[in-house]
py3Dmol code that shows the C-alpha trace and the ligand (Angstrom):
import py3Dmol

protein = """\
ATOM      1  CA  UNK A   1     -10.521   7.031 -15.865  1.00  0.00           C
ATOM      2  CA  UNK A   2     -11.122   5.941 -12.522  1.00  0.00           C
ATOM      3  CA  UNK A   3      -7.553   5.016 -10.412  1.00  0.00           C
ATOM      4  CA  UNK A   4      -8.646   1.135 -10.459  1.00  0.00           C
ATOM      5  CA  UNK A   5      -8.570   1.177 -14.091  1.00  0.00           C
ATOM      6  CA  UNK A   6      -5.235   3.112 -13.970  1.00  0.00           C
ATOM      7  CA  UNK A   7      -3.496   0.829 -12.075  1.00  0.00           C
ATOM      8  CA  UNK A   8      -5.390  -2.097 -14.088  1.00  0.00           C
ATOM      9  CA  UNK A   9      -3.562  -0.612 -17.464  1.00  0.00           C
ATOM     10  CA  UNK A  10      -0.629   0.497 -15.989  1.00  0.00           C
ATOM     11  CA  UNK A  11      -0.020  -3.550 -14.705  1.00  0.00           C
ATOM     12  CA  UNK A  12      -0.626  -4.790 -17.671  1.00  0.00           C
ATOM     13  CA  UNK A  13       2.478  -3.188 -19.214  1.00  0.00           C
ATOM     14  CA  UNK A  14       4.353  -2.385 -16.369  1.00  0.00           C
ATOM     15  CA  UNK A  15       5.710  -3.427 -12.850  1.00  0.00           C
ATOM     16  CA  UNK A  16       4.311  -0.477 -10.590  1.00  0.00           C
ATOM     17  CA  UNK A  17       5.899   1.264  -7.523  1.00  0.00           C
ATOM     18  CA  UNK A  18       3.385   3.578  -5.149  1.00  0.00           C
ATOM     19  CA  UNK A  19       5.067   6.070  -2.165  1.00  0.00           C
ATOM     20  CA  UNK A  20       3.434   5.526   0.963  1.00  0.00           C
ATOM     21  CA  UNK A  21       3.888   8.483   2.648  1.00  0.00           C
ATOM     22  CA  UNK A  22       2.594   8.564   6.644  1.00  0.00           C
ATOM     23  CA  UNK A  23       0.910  12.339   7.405  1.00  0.00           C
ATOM     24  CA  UNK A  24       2.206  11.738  11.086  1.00  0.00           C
ATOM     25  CA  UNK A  25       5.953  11.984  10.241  1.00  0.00           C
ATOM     26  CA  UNK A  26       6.598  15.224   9.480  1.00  0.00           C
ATOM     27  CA  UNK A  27       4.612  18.381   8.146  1.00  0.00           C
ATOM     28  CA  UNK A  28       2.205  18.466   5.600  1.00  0.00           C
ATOM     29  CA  UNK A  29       4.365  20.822   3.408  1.00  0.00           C
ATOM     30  CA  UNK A  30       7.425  18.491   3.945  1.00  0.00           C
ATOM     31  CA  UNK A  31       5.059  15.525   2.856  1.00  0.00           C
ATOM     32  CA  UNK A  32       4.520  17.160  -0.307  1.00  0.00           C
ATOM     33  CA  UNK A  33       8.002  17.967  -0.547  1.00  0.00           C
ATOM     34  CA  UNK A  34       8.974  14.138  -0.187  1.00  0.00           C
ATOM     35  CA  UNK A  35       5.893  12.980  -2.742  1.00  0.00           C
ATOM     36  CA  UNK A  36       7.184  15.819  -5.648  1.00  0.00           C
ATOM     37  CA  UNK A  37      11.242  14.029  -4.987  1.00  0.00           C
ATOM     38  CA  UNK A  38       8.660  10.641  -5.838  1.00  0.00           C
ATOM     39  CA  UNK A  39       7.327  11.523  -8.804  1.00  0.00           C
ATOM     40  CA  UNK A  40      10.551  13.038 -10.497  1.00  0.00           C
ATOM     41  CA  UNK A  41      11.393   9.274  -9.547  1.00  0.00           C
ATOM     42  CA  UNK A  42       8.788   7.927 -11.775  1.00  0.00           C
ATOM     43  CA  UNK A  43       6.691   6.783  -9.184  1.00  0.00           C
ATOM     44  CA  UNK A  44       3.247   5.565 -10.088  1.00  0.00           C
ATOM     45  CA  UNK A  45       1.061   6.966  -7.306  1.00  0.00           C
ATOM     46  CA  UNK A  46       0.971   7.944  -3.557  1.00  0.00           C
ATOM     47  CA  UNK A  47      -0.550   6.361  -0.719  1.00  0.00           C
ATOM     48  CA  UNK A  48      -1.158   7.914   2.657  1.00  0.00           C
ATOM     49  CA  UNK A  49      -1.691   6.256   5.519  1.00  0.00           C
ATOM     50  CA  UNK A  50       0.625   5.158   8.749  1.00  0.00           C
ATOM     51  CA  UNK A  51      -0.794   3.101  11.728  1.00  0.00           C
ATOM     52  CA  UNK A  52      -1.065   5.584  14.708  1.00  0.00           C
ATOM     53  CA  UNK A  53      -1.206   9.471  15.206  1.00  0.00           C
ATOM     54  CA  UNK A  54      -3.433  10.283  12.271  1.00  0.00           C
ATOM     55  CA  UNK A  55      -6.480  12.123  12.466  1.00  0.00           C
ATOM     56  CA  UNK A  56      -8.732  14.072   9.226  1.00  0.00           C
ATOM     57  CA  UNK A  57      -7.346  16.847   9.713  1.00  0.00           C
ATOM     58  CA  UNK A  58      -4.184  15.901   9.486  1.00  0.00           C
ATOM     59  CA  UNK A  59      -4.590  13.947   6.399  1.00  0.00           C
ATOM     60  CA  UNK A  60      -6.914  16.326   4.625  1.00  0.00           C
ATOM     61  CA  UNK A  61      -4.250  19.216   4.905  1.00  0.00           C
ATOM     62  CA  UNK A  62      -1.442  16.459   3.923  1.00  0.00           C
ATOM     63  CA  UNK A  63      -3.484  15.102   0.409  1.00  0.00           C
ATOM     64  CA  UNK A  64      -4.346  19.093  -0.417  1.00  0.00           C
ATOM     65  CA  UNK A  65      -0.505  20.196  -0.124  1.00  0.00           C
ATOM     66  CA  UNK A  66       0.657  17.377  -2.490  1.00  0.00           C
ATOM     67  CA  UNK A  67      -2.187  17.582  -4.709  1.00  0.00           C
ATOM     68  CA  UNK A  68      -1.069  21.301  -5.318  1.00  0.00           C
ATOM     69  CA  UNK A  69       2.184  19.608  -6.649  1.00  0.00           C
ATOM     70  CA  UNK A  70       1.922  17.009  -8.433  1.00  0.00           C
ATOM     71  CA  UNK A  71      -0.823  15.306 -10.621  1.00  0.00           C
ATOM     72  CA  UNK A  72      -0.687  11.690  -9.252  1.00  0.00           C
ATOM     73  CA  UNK A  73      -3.298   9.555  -7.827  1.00  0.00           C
ATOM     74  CA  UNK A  74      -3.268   9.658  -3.962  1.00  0.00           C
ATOM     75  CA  UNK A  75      -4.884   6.709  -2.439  1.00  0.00           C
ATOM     76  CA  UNK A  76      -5.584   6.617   1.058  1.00  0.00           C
ATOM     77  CA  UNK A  77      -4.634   3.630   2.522  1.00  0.00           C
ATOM     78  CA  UNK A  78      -6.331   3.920   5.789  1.00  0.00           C
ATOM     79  CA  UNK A  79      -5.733   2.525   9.225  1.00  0.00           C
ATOM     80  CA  UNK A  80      -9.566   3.231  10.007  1.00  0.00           C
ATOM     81  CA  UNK A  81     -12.874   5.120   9.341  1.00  0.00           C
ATOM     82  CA  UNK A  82     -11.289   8.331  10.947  1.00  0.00           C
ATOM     83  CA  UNK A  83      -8.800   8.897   8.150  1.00  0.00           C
ATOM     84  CA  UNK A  84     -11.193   9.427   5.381  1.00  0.00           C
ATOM     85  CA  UNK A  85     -10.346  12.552   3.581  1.00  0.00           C
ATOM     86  CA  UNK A  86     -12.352  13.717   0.704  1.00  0.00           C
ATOM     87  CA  UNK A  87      -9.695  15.116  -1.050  1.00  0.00           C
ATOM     88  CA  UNK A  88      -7.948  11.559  -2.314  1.00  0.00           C
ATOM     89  CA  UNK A  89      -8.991  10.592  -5.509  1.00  0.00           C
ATOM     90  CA  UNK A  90      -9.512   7.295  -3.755  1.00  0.00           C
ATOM     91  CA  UNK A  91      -9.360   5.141  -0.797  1.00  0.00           C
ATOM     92  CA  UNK A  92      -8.123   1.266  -0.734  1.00  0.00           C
ATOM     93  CA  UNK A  93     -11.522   0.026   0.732  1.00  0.00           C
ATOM     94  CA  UNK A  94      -9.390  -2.973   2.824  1.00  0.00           C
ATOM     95  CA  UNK A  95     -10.072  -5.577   5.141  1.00  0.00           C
ATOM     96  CA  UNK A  96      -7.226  -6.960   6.996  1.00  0.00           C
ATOM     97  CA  UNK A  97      -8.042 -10.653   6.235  1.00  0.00           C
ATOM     98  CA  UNK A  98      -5.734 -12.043   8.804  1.00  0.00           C
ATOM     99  CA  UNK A  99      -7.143  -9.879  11.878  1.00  0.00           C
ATOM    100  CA  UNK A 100      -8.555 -11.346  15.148  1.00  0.00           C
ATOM    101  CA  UNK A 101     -10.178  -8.752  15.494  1.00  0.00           C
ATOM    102  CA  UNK A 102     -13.596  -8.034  13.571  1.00  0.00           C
ATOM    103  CA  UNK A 103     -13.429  -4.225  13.428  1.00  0.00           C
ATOM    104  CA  UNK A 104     -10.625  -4.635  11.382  1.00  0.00           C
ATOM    105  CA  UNK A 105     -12.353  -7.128   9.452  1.00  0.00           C
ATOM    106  CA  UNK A 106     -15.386  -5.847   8.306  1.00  0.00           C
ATOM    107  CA  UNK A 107     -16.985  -2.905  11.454  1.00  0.00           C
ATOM    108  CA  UNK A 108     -14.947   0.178  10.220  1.00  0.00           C
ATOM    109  CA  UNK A 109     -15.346  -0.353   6.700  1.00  0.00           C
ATOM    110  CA  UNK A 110     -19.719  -0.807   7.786  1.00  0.00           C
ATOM    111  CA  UNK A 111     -19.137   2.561   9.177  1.00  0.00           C
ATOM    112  CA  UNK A 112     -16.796   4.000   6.882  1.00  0.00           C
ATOM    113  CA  UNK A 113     -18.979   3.175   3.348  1.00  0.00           C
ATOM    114  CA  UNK A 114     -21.821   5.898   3.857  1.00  0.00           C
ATOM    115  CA  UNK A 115     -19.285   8.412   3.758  1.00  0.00           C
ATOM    116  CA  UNK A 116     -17.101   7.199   1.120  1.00  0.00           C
ATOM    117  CA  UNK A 117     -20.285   7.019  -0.498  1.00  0.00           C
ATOM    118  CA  UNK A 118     -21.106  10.741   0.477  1.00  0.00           C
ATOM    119  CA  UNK A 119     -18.180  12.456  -0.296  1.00  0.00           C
ATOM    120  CA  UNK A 120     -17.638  10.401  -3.676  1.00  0.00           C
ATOM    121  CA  UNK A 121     -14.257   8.591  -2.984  1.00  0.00           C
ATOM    122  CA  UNK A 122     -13.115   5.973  -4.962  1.00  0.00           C
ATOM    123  CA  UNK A 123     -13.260   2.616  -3.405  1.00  0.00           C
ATOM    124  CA  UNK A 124     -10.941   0.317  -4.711  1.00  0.00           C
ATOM    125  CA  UNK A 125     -11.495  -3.085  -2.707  1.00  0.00           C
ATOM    126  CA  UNK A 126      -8.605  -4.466  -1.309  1.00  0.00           C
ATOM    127  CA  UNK A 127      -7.550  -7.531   0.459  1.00  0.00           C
ATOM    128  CA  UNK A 128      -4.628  -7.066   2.965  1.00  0.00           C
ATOM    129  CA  UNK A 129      -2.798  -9.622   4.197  1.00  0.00           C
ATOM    130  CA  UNK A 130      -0.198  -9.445   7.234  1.00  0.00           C
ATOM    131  CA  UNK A 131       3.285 -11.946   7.058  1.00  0.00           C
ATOM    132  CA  UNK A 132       5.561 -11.787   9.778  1.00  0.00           C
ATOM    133  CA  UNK A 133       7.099  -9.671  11.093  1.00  0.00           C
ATOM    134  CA  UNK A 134       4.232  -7.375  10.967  1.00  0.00           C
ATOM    135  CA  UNK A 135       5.624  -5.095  12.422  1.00  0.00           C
ATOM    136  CA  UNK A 136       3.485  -1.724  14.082  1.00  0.00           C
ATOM    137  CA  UNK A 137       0.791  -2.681  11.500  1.00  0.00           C
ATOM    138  CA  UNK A 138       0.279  -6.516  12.730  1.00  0.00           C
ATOM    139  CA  UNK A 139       0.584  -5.283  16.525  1.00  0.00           C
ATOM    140  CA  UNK A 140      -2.307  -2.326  16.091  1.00  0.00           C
ATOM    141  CA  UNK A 141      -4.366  -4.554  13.576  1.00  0.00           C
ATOM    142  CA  UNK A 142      -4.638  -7.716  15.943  1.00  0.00           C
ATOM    143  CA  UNK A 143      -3.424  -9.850  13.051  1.00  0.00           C
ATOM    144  CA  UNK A 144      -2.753 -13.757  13.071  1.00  0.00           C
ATOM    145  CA  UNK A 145       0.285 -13.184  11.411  1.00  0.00           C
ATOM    146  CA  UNK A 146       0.846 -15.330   8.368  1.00  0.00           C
ATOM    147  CA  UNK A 147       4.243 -17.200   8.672  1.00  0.00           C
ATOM    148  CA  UNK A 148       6.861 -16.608   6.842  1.00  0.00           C
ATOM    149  CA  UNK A 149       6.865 -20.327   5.313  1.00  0.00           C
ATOM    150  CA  UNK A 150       3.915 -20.705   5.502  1.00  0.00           C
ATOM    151  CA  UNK A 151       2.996 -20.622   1.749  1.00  0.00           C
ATOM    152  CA  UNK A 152      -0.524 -22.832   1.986  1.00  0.00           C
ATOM    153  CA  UNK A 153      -1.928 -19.731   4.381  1.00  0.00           C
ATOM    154  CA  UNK A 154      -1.009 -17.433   2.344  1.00  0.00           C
ATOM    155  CA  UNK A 155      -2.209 -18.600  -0.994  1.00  0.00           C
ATOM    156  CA  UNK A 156      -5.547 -19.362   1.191  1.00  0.00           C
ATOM    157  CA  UNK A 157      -5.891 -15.970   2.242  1.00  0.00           C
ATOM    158  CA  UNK A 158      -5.068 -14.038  -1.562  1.00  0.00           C
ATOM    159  CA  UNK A 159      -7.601 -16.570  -3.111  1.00  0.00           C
ATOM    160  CA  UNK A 160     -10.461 -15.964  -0.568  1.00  0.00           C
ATOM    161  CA  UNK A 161      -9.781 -12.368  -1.155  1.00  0.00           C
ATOM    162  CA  UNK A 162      -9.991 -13.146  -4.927  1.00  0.00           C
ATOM    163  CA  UNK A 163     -13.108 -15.210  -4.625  1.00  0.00           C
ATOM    164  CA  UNK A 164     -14.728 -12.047  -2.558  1.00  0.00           C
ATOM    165  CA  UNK A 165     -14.416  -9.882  -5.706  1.00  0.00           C
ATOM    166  CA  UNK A 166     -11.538  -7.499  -3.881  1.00  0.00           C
ATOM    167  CA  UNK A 167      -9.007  -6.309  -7.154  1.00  0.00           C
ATOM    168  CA  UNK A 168      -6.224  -6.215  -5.266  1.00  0.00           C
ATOM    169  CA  UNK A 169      -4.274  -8.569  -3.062  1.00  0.00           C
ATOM    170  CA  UNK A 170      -1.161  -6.835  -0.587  1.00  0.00           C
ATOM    171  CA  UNK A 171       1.037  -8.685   0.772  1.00  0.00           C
ATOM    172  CA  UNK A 172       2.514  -6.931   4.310  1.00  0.00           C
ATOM    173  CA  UNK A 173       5.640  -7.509   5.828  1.00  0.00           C
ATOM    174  CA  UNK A 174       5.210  -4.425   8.123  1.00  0.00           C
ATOM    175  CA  UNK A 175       6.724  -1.054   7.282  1.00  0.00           C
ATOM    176  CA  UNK A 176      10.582  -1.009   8.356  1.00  0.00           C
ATOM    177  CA  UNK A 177      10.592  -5.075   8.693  1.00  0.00           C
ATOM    178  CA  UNK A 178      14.333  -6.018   8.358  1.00  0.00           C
ATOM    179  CA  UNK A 179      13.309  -8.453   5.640  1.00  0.00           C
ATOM    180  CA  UNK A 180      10.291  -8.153   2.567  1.00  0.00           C
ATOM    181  CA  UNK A 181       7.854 -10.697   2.028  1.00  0.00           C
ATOM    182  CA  UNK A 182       9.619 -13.946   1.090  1.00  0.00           C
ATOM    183  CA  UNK A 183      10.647 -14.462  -2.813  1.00  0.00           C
ATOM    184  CA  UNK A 184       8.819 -18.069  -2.440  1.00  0.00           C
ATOM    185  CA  UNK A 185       5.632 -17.096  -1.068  1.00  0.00           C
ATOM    186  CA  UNK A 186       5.396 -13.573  -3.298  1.00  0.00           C
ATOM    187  CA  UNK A 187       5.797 -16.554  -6.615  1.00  0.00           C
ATOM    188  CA  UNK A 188       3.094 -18.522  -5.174  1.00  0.00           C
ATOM    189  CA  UNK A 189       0.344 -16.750  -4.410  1.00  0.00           C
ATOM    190  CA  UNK A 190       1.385 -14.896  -7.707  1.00  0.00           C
ATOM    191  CA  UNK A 191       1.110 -17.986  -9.606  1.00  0.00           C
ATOM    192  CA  UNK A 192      -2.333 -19.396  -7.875  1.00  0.00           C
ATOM    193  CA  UNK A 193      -4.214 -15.365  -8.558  1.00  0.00           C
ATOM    194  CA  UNK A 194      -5.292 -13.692 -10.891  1.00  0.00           C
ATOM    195  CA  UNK A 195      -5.461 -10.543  -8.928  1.00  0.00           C
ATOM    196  CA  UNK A 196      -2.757  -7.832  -9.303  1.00  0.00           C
ATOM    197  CA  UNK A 197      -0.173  -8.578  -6.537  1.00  0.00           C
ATOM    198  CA  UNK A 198       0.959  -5.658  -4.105  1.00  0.00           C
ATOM    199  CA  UNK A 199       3.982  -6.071  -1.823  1.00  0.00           C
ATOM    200  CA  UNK A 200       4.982  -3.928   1.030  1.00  0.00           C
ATOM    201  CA  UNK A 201       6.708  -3.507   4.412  1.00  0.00           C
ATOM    202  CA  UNK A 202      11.057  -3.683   4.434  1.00  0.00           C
ATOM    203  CA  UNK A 203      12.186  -2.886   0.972  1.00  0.00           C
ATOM    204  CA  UNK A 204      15.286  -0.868   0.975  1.00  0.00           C
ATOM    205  CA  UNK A 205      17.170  -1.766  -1.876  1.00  0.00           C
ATOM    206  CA  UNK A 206      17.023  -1.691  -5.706  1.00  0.00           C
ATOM    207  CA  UNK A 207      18.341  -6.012  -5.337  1.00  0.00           C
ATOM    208  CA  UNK A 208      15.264  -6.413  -2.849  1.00  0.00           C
ATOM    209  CA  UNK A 209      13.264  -4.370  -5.171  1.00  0.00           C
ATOM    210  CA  UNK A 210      13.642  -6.582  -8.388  1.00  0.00           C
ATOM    211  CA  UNK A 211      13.823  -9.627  -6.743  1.00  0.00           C
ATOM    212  CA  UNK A 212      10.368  -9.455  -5.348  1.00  0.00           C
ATOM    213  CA  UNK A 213       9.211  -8.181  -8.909  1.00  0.00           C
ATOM    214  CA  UNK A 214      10.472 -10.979 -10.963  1.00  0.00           C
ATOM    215  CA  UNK A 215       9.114 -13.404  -7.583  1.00  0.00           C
ATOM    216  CA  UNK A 216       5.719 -12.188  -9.316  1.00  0.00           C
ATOM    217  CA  UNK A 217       4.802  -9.085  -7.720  1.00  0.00           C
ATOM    218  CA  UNK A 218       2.941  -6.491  -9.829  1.00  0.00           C
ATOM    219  CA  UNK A 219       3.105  -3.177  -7.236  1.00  0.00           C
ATOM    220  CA  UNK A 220       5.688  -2.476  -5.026  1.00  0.00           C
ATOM    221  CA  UNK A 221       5.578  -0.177  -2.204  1.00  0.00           C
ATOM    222  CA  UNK A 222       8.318   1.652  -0.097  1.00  0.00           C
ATOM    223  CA  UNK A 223       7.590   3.943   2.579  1.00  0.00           C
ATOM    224  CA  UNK A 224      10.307   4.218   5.235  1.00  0.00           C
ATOM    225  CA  UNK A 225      13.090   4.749   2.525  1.00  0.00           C
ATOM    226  CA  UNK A 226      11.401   7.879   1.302  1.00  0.00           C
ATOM    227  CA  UNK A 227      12.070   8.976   5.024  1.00  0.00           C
ATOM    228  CA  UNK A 228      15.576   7.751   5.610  1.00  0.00           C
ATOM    229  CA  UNK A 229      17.020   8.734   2.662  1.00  0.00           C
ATOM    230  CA  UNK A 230      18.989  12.163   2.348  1.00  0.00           C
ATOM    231  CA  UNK A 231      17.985  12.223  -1.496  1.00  0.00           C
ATOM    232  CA  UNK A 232      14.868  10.720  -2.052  1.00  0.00           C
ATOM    233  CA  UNK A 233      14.823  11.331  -5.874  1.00  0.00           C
ATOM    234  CA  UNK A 234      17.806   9.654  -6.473  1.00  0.00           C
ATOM    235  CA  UNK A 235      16.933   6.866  -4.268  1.00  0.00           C
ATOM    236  CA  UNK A 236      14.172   5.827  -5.557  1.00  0.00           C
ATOM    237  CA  UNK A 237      14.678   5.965  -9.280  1.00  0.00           C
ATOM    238  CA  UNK A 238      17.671   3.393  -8.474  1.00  0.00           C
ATOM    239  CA  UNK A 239      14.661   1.200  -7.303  1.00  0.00           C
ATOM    240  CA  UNK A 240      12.076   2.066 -10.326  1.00  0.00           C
ATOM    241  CA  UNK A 241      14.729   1.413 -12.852  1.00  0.00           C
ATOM    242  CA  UNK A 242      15.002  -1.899 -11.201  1.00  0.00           C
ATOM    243  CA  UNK A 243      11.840  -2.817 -11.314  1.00  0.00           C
ATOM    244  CA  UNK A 244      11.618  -1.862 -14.910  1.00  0.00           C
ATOM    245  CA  UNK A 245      14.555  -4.158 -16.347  1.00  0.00           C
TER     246      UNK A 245
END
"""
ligand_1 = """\
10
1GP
C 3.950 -0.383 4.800
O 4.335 -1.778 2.965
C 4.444 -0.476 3.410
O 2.574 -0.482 4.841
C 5.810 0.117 3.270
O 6.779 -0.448 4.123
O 7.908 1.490 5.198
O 9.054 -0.732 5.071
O 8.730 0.649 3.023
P 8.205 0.279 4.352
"""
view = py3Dmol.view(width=600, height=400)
view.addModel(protein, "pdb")
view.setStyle({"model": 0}, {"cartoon": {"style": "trace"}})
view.addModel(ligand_1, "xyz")
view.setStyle({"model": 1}, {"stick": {}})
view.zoomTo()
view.show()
């Protein structure tokens, strides 16, 4: 089964949660320390990625230490062509929709497909989508941020990444934003898709966690808490049980 059609199955019966765990925060042994605490949490899957700092190397020795602990799917979810590791079991092939700037667009993923196609990655296509605050992730992506009530943009943006054929929609609030993606717009663009619905970037709570499920969101993703927490494992399954009621 490829990972797209896991997480396909998986939403159909379930609300999801994925780690995003950033290589450039600690030590690849601690990294697979943090993503073993995740999966006795009942999380669904890890991503790795993180906006600056990265390089292969880096990466490839972070996806090999937690693949030697646990049997999830890591997905890279890449800040550029550079961060392509062929030990993932797949990469979220993404273009920033909401980027002024075209590399982010479309020019790394022209250069990055001949070697996703080499080493025999996964691609799952994936549009990405930047609301305010943005954070580090709308500063080094040049995005046009999408504003926070600005609902219209947003469903724009998810549909034309629909209507492209990408499987995925994410909707970014910027990892550590004081506040997720807003309950209204996470309902909208829910209810004018048909693409599972992935929402990152400032959820800390189990409260934030639900809400933003039952707004319509199919994935959730937390990355900072796994960081700031003292126990991750406990930490988290507070926010997977909430996401399961
Ligand atoms: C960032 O959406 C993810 O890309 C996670 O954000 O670090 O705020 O959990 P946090």
């Amino acid at each position: 089964m490829s990972v797209l059609e896991y997480i396909e199955e998986k939403v159909k019966r379930k609300k999801m949660h994925m780690t995003l765990i950033d290589p450039a925060e600690q030590e690849p042994g601690e990294s697979a320390k943090m993503a073993y605490e995740a999966y006795l949490a009942g999380t669904d899957a890890i991503m790795i990625g993180g906006s600056t700092n990265l390089t292969r190397e880096l990466m490839d020795e972070t996806i090999l230490a937690i693949k030697e602990k646990i049997n999830l799917p890591v997905i890279i979810f890449p800040s550029g062509v550079d961060v392509i590791s062929q030990y993932a079991d797949a990469i979220y092939f993404m273009s920033l929709l909401n980027s002024r700037d075209v590399n982010f667009v479309i020019r790394q993923q022209v250069m990055g497909a001949p070697i996703i196609k080499k080493i025999g990655l996964e691609p799952i296509p994936m549009g990405y989508l930047i609301i305010e605050p943005g954070m580090t992730a709308g500063r080094v992506g040049q995005a046009e941020l999408i504003k926070r009530d600005d609902i219209k943009t947003a469903i724009g943006y998810a549909l034309a990444a629909q209507y492209l054929g990408m499987k995925l929609v994410y909707l970014e609030a910027g990892s550590g934003a004081p506040e997720p993606v807003p309950q209204e717009m996470i309902s909208a663009v829910k209810k004018e898709t048909d693409i599972p619905l992935i929402v990152g970037g400032g959820i800390r709570t189990p409260q934030q966690a639900r809400a933003i499920v039952k707004a319509g969101a199919d994935i959730i993703v937390t990355g900072t808490l796994v960081e700031e927490v003292s126990n991750i494992r406990d930490s988290l399954k507070k926010i997977i049980e909430a996401i399961s009621l």
